[in-house]
C-alpha positions in Angstrom: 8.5 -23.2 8.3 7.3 -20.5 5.8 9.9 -18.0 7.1 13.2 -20.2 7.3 12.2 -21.6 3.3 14.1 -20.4 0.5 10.1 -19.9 -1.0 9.8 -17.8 1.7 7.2 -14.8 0.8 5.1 -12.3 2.8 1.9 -13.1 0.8 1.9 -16.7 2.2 2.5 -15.7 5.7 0.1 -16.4 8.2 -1.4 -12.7 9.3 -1.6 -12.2 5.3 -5.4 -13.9 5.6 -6.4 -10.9 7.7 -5.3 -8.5 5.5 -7.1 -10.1 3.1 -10.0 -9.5 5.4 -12.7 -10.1 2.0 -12.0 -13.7 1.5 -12.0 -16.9 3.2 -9.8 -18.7 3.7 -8.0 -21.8 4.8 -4.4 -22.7 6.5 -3.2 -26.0 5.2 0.0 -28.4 5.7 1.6 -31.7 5.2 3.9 -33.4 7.7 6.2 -36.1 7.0 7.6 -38.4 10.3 6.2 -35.5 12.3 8.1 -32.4 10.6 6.1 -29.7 8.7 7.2 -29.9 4.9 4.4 -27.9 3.0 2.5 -25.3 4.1 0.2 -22.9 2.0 -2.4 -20.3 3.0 -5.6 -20.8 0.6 -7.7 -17.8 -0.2 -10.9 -18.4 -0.7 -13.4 -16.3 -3.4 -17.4 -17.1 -3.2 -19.2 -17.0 -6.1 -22.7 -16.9 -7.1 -24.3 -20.5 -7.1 -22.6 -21.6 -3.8 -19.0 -22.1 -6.0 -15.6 -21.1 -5.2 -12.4 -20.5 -6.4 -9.4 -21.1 -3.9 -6.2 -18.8 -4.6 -2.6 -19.6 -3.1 -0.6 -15.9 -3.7 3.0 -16.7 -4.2 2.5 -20.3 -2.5 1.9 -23.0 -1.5 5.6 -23.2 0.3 7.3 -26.6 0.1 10.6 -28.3 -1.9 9.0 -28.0 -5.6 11.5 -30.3 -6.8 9.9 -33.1 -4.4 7.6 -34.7 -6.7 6.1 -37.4 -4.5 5.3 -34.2 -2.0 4.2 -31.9 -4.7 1.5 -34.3 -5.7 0.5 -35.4 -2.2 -0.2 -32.2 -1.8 -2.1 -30.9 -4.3 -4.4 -34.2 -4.3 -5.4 -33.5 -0.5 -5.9 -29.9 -1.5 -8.2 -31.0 -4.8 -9.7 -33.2 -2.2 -10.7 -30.4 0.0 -11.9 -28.2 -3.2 -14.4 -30.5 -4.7 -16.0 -30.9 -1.1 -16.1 -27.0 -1.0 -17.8 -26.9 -4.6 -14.4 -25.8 -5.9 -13.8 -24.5 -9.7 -10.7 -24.3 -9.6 -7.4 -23.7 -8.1 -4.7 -21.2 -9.2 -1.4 -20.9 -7.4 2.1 -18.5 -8.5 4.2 -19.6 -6.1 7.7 -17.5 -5.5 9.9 -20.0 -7.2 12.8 -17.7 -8.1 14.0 -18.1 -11.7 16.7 -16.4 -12.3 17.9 -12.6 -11.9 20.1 -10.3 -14.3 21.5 -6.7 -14.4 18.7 -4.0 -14.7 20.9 -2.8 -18.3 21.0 -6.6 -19.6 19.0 -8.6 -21.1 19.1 -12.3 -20.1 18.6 -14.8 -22.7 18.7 -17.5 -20.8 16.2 -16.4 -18.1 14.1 -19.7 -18.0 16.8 -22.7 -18.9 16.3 -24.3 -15.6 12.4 -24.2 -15.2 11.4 -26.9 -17.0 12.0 -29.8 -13.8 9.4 -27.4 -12.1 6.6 -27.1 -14.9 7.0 -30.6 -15.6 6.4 -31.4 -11.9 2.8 -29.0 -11.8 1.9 -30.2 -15.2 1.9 -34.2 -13.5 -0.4 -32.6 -11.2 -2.7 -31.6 -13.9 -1.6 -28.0 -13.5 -1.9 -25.7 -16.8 0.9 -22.7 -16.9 -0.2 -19.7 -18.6 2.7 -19.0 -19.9 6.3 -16.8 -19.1 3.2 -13.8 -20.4 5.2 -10.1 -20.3 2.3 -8.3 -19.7 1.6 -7.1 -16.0 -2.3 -7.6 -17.0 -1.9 -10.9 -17.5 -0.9 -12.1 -13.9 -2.1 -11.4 -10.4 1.3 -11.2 -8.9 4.1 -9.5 -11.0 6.9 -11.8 -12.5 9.5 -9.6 -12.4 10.9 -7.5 -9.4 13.8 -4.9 -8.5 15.3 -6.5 -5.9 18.5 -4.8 -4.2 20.8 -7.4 -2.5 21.8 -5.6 1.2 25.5 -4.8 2.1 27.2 -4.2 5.4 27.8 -0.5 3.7 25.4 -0.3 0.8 26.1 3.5 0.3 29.3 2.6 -1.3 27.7 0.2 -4.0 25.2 3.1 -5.2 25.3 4.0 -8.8 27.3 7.3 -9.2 23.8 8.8 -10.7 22.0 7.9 -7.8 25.2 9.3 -5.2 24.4 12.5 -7.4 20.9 12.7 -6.4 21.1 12.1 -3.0 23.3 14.8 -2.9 20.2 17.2 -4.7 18.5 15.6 -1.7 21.0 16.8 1.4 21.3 19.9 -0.4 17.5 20.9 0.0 17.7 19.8 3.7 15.5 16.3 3.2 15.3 14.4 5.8 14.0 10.9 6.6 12.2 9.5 9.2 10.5 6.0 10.2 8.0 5.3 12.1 4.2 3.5 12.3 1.0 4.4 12.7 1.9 8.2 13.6 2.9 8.8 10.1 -0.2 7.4 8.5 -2.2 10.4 7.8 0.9 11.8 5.7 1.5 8.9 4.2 -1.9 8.3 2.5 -2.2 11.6 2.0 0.7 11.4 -0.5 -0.4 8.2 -2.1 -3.6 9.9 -2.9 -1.5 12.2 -4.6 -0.2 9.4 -6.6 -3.4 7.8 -7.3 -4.5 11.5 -8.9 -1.7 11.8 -10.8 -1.1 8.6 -12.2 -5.0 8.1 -13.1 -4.8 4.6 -10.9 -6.3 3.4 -8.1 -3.8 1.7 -5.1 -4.9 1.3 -1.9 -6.6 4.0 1.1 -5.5 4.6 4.9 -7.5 2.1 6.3 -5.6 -0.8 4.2 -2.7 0.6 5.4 -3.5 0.3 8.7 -4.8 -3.2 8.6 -1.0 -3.8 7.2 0.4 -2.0 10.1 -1.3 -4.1 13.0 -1.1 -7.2 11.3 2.8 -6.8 11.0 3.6 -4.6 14.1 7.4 -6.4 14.2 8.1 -5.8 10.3 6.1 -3.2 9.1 7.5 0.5 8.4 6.8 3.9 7.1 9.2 6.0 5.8 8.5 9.8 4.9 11.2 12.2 3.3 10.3 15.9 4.7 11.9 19.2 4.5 11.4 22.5 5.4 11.1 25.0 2.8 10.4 28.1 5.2 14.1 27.1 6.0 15.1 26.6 2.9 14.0 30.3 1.7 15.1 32.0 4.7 19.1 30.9 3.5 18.5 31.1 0.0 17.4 34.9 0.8 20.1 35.4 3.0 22.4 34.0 0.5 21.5 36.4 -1.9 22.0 39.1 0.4 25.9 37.9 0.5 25.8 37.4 -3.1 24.5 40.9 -4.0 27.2 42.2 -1.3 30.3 40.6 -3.1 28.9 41.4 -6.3 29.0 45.2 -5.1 32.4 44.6 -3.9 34.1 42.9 -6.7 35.7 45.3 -9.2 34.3 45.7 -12.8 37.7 43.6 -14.0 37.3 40.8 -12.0 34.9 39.2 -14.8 35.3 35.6 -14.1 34.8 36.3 -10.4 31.7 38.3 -11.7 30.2 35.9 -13.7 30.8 33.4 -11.2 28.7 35.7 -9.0 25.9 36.6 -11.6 25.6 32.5 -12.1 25.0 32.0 -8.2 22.6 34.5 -8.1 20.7 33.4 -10.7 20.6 29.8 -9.1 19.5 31.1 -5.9 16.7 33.2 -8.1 15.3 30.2 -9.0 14.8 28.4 -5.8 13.5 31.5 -4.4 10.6 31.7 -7.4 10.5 27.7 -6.7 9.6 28.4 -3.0 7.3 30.8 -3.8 5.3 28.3 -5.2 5.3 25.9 -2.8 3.9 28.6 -0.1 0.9 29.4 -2.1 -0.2 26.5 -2.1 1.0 25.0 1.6 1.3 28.5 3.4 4.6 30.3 4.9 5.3 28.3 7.7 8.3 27.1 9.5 7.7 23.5 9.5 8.6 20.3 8.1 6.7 19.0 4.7 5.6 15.0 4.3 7.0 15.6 0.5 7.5 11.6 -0.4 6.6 8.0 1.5 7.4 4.3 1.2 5.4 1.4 3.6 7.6 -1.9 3.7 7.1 -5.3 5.4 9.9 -7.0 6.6 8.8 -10.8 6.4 11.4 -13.8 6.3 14.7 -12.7 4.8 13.2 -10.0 2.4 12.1 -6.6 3.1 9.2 -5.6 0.4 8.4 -1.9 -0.4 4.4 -2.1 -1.3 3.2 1.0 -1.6 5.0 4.9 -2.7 3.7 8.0 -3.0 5.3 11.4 -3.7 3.9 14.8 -4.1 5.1 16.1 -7.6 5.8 19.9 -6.7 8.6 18.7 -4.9 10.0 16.2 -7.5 13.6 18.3 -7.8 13.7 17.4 -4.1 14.8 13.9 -5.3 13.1 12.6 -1.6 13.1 8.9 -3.3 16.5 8.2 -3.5 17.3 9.0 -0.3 14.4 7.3 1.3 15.0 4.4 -0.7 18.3 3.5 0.8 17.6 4.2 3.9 14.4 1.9 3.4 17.1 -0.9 2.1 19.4 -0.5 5.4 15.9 -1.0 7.8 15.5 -4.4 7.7 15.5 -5.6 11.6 17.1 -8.9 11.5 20.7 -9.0 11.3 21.1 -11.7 8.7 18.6 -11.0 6.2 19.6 -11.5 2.8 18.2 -9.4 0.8 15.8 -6.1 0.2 13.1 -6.6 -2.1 11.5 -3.7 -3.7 8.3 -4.9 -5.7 7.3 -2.6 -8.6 
């Protein structure tokens, strides 16, 4: 049922409990005339003094606008907490409220959630509140989310098609895989973690995520080879150099044509410099930047990037990113969700 609902959401799927390895937890459901209608995967928290506090992430998964089922539902699931010494129960499910153009602002972004609070509030729910701050909830309240087109290169901001270009021009590939690309890929999130002064999440979590999902899950890494890279911007300067010695002393915009080229080509030389004293001279390809996405229902989510900064001009995240939002396996998935 979870997958096929409009509430849909990876964090209410049914492997998410062993990701969540640390809690308890139970799976629970309502049928009406013998047809699932509600499900919702309860975390479970022990605290000291034999109580509890049950957690539903982005759940439970059911019509909200069914009153009569809404309250059926959260009665049972009361029923079960006070026998479990219960405090209390706190739910966000994915109810979708409304969505607006990343250089708007929408006014009217929560005209049509009052049926829904009214519903939770019967049930003796408290909401905390439309709060803007991401401290203030365990789940974020707002997302990025890219909507997925037959040819979604065509749809790209005219910044971003710039970018990518930076990208191709420094020979950046991208490539997808699983488990094999692992090591990289936490290697560059510890990167993050350093350089942002935050703490995400290590290679072993990762790799719970990975054999929990084998059918969704994805890495992608953007690499490039910067022995490569120097080799042609050296011999390129070469035929610079060469033409420059050729040209005559009144060809001056042809000259300073030449001088500008040279320059640029200077500066990715000094650029790769850099990079081999700290990686080493070697003609091989560089883990520079790395996305891991689940593909779950009809949404594919990106949870966890990391890039390594000294390659930052590379602009690796652009491309990876698209080709991240044209993964998604199933054919008629509806959308590519990128959580940040």
């Amino acid at each position: 049922m979870c997958e096929k609902n409009e509430y849909c959401n990876l964090l209410q799927s049914y492997n998410w409990a062993k990701v969540k390895n640390n809690w308890d937890h139970l799976y629970t459901g309502v049928y009406k005339n013998n047809e699932l209608v509600a499900t919702g995967l309860v975390l479970i928290k022990r605290l000291p003094l034999s109580f509890c506090m049950y957690y539903l992430p982005r759940g439970p998964i059911m019509d909200y606008k069914d009153k009569e089922l809404v309250q059926y539902y959260f009665d049972q699931l009361k029923k079960l907490a006070k026998k479990d010494h219960c405090i209390f129960i706190k739910f966000d499910p994915a109810i979708h409220v409304n969505d607006y153009d990343s250089k708007s602002y929408n006014i009217n972004r929560y005209k049509d959630t009052e049926i829904y609070l009214d519903i939770f509030k019967s049930c003796k729910a408290t909401h905390h509140g439309y709060t803007m701050s991401i401290a203030d909830t365990v789940q974020p309240r707002f997302q990025s989310n890219v909507y997925s087109y037959e040819n979604i290169e065509e749809t790209l901001p005219k910044h971003t098609k710039r970018l990518i270009k930076d990208a191709d021009r420094r020979n950046v590939q991208i490539i997808h895989g699983q488990g094999e690309l692992l090591d990289e890929f936490s290697r560059l999130v510890e990167l993050t973690e350093s350089r942002k002064g935050v703490a995400l999440r290590d290679k072993e979590y990762f790799k719970t995520l990975l054999e929990n999902y084998p059918e969704g899950s994805v890495i992608f890494l953007a690499t490039c080879n910067v022995y490569q890279l120097d080799k042609e911007a050296k011999e390129k300067k070469v035929q610079i150099e060469k033409d420059m010695d050729a040209t005559p002393e009144n060809a001056k915009k042809k000259l300073h044509r030449l001088e500008d080229q040279l320059q640029s080509v200077n500066k990715d030389i000094n650029e790769y410099k850099k990079i081999f004293d700290e990686f080493g001279q070697e003609d091989k390809e560089i883990a520079i930047a790395g996305i891991l996405s689940i593909q779950y229902g009809n949404t594919c989510e990106m949870l966890y990037a990391g890039m390594d900064e000294r390659f930052k001009k590379f602009m690796p995240q652009y491309k990876e990113y698209v080709e991240n939002f044209k993964w998604p396996l199933i054919e008629d998935v509806c959308g590519v969700i990128w959580v940040v």
